[in-house]
C-alpha positions as CSV (number, residue, x, y, z in Angstrom):
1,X,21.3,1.4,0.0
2,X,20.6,5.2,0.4
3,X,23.8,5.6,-0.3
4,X,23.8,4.1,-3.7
5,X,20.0,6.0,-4.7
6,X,22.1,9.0,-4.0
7,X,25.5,8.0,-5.9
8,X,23.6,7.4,-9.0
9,X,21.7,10.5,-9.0
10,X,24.4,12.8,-8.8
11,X,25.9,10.3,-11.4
12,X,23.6,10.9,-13.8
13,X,24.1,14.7,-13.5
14,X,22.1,16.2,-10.8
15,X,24.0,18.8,-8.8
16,X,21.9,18.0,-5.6
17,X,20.1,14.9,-4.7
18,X,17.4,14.2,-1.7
19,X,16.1,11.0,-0.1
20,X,12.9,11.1,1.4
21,X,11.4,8.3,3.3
22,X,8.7,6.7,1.0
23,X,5.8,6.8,4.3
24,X,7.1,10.1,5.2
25,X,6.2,11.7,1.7
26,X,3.4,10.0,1.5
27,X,2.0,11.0,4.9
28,X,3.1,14.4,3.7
29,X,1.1,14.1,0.1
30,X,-2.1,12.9,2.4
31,X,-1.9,15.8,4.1
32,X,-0.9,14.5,7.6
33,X,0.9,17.3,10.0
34,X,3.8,15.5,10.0
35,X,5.9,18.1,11.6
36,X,3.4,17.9,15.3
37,X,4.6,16.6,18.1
38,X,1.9,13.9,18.5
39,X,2.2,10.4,16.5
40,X,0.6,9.7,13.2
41,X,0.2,6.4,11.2
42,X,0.5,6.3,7.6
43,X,0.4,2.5,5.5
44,X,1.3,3.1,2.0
45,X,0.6,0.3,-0.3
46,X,2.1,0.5,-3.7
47,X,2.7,-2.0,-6.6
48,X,5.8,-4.2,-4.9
49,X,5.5,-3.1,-1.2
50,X,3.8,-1.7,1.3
51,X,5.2,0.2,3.9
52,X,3.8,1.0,7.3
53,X,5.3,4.0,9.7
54,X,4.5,6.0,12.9
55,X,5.5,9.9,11.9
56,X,6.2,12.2,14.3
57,X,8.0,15.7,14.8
58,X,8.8,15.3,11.1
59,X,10.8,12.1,10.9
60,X,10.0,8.4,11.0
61,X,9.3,6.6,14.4
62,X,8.7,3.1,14.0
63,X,8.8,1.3,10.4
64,X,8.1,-1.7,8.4
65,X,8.0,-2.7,5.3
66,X,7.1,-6.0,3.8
67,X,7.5,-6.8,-0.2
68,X,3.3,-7.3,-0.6
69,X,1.3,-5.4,-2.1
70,X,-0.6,-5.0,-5.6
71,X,1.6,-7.1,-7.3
72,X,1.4,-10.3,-5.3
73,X,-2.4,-9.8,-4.7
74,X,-2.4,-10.0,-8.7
75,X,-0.6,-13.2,-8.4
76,X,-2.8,-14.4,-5.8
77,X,-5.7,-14.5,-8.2
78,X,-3.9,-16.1,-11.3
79,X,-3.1,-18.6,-8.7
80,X,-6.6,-19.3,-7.4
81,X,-8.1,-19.3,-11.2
82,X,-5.4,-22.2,-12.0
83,X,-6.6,-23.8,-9.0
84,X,-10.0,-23.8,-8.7
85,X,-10.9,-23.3,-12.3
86,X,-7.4,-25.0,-14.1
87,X,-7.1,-21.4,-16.1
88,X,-4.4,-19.5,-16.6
89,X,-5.1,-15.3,-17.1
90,X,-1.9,-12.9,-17.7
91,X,-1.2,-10.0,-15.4
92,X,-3.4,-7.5,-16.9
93,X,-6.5,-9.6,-16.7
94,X,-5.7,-10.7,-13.1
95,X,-5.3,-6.1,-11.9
96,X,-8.0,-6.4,-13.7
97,X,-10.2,-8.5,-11.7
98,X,-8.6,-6.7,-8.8
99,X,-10.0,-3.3,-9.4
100,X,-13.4,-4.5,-11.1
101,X,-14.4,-6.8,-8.4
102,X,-12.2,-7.2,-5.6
103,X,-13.4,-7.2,-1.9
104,X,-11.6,-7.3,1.5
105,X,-14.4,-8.6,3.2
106,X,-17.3,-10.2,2.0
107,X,-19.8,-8.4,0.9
108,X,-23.8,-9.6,0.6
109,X,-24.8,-9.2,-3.3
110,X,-21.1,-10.0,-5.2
111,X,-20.7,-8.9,-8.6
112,X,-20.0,-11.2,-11.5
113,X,-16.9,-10.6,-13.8
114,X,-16.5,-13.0,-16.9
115,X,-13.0,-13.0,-17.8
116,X,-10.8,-14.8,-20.9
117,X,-7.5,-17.1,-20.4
118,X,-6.1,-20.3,-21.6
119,X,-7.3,-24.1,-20.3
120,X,-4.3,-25.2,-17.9
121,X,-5.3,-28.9,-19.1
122,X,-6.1,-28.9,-23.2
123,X,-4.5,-25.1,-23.7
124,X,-7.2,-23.6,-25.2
125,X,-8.9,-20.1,-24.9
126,X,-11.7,-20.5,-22.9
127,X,-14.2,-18.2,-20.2
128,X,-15.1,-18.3,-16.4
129,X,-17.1,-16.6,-13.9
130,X,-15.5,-15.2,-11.1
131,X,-17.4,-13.8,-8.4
132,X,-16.5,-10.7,-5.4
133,X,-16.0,-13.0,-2.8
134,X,-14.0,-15.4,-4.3
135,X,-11.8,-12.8,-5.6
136,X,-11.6,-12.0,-1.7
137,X,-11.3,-15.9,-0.6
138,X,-7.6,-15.6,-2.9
139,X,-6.5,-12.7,-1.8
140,X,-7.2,-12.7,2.2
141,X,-3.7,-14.5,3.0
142,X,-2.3,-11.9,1.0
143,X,-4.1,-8.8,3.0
144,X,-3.3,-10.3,6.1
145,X,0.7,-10.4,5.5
146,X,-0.1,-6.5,4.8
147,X,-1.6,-6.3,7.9
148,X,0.8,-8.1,9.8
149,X,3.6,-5.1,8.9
150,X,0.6,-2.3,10.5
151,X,0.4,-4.6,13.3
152,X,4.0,-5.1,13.9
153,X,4.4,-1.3,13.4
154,X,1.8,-1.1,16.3
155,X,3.2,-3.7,18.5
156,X,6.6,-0.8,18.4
157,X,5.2,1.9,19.0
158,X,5.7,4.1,22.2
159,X,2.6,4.1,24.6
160,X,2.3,8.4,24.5
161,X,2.3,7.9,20.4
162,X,-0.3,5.1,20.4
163,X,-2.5,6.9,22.2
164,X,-2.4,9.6,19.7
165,X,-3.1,6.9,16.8
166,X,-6.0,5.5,18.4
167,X,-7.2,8.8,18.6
168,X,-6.6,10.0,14.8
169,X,-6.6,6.6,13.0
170,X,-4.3,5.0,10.2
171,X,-3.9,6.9,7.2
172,X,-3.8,4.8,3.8
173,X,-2.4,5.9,1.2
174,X,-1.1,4.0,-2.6
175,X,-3.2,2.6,-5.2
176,X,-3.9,-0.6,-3.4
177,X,-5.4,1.0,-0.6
178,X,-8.5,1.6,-2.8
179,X,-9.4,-2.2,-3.0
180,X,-12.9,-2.1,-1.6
181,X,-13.3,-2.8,2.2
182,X,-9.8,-3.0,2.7
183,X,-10.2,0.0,5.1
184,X,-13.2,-1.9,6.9
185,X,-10.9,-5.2,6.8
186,X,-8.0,-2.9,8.7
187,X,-10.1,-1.9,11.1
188,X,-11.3,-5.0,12.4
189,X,-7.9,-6.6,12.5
190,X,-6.5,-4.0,14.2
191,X,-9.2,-2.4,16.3
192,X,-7.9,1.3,15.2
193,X,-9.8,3.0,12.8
194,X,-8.5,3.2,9.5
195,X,-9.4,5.8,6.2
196,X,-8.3,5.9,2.9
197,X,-6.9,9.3,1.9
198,X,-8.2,11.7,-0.7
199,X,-5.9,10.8,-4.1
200,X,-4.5,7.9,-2.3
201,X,-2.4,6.8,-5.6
202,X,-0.8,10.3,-5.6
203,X,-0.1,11.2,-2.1
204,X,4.0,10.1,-2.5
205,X,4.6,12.2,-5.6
206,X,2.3,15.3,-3.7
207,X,4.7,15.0,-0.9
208,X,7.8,14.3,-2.7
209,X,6.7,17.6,-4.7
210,X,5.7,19.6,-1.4
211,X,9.0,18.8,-0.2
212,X,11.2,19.9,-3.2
213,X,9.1,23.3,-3.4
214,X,10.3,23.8,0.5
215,X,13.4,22.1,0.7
216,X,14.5,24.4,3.5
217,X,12.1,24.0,6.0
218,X,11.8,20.0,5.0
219,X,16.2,19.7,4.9
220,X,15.5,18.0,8.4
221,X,13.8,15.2,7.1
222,X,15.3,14.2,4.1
223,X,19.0,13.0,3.5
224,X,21.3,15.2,1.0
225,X,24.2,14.6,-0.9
226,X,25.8,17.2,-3.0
């Protein structure tokens, strides 16, 4: 596969191309020091997948990636509004949702959201409320496939580095990592503490860039083709 990404670069007319590991830039872009001898623990959670390493001396240790992330929680809460309340909502209205009122946990005082879509019986427009923790009721089986990559990515990991992770946490990183709690929700599943970087939806394109601007001390890590 990285040897196709790298084909069709150079065949659209690139003299030089790079492949960076996707957890690796964005541990980079978070502002991990990758490059230290001691282990680190990024979990970057994008649109299709999320991807959970251990970093260490520059290059990947241990990884996993599972094809679950914003997208399917999206899906998750289409399908528990044509469930529970026989209404269908598009894509949009679903991320929506998501961003407005979604919870990883529940939380004491949820917020309301009234949202739009089409009767799954008669077909007609009609309106719902949806509250925070229902939103987190359909989207909990979802999360916890998420978590199942960190903890598999845990389960791999060499004693010395695990130590070290305990120690400093997981990273998160991607725009999914900023649904509310989700951090909290890490936590307690994994018993290692867990924080969502600073610009956590641009810490792969920060660390792609950092690497380009240094490509000589980064050539290590990254795989070239000319």
């Amino acid at each position: 596969m990285y040897r196709r990404g790298l084909d069709a670069t150079l065949s659209a007319g690139a003299a030089h191309a790079y492949l960076i590991d996707e957890p690796l830039a964005a541990a980079i872009g978070a502002g991990i020091p990758v490059s230290a001898p001691s282990g680190h623990m990024i979990l970057d959670i994008g649109g299709g997948a999320a991807e959970a390493a251990v970093i260490s001396l520059g290059g990947v240790v241990v990884h996993k990636s599972v094809r679950v992330a914003g997208n399917k929680i999206d899906e998750a809460i289409q399908e528990y509004l044509k469930r529970k309340f026989n209404l269908i909502i598009g894509d949009q209205t679903a991320e929506e949702i998501k961003i407005k009122i979604g919870t990883a946990i529940p939380i004491k005082k949820p917020e309301n959201l009234e949202l739009s879509g089409r009767d799954q019986v008669f077909g007609l427009p009609r309106t719902a409320t949806i509250n925070s923790n229902e939103v987190m009721e359909a989207i909990h089986p979802t999360l916890m496939q998420i978590i199942g990559a960190v903890k598999g990515v845990l389960e791999d990991t060499p004693p010395e580095l695990a130590a070290d992770i305990i120690d400093k946490g997981i990273v998160m990183s991607g725009g999914t990592s900023q649904l509310l709690n989700f951090d909290r929700l890490l936590t307690e599943e994994t018993g290692v503490p867990a924080h969502v970087a600073e610009d956590a939806i641009f810490c792969v394109v920060r660390g792609t860039g950092v690497v380009m601007e240094n490509i000589e001390l980064w050539k290590r890590s990254v795989i070239t083709r000319r």
